[in-house]
C-alpha positions in Angstrom: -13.8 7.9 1.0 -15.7 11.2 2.2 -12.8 13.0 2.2 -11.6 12.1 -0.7 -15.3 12.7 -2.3 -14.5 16.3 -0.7 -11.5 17.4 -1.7 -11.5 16.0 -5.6 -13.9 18.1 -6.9 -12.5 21.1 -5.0 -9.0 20.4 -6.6 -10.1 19.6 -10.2 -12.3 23.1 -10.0 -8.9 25.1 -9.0 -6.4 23.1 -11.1 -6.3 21.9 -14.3 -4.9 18.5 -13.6 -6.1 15.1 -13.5 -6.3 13.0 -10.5 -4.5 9.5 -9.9 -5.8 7.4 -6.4 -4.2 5.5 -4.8 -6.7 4.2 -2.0 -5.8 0.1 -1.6 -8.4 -2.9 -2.1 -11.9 -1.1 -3.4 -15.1 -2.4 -4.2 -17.8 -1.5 -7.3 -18.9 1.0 -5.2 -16.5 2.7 -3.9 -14.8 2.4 -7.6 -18.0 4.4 -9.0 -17.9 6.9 -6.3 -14.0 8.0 -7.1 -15.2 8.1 -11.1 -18.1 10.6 -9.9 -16.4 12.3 -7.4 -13.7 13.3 -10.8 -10.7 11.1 -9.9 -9.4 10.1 -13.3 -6.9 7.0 -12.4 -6.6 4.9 -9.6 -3.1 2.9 -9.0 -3.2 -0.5 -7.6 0.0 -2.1 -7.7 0.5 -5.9 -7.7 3.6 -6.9 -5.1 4.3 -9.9 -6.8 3.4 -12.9 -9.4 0.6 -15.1 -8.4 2.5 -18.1 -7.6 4.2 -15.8 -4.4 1.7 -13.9 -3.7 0.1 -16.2 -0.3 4.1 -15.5 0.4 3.6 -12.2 1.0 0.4 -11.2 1.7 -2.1 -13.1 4.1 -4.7 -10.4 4.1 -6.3 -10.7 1.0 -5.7 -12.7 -2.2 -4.1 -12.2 -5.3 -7.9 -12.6 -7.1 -8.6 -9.8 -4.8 -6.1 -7.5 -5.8 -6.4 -8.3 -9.6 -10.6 -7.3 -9.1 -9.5 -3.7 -7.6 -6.9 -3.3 -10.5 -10.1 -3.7 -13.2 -12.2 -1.4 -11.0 -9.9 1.2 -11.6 -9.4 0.6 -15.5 
């Protein structure tokens, strides 16, 4: 997340282009820090439909990855 915090700002001040994360599971936080820090998206893909999801994944939940997809709305 430092880095990240780091480099953004640098980027956005040489480039006119807008910034698109995409950093995994986050939390309010760390969702508020990438809005600050001047990142202007952040992708969160969903791998599959709810009903599959325990199918795939057994690391986190599919409630988990729907709150990281509003943080980054």
């Amino acid at each position: 997340m430092e880095a990240v915090e780091t480099i953004v700002p640098e980027i956005k001040q040489r480039y006119n282009v807008k910034i698109c994360a995409c950093l995994g599971l986050l939390t309010p936080d760390q969702a508020e820090r990438l809005k600050a820090c001047g990142v202007d998206r952040v992708n969160h893909n969903l791998n599959t439909g709810e009903n599959y999801y325990g199918d795939i994944c057994t690391t986190h939940t599919f409630s988990d990855r729907l709150d990281t997809f509003a943080r980054g709305s």
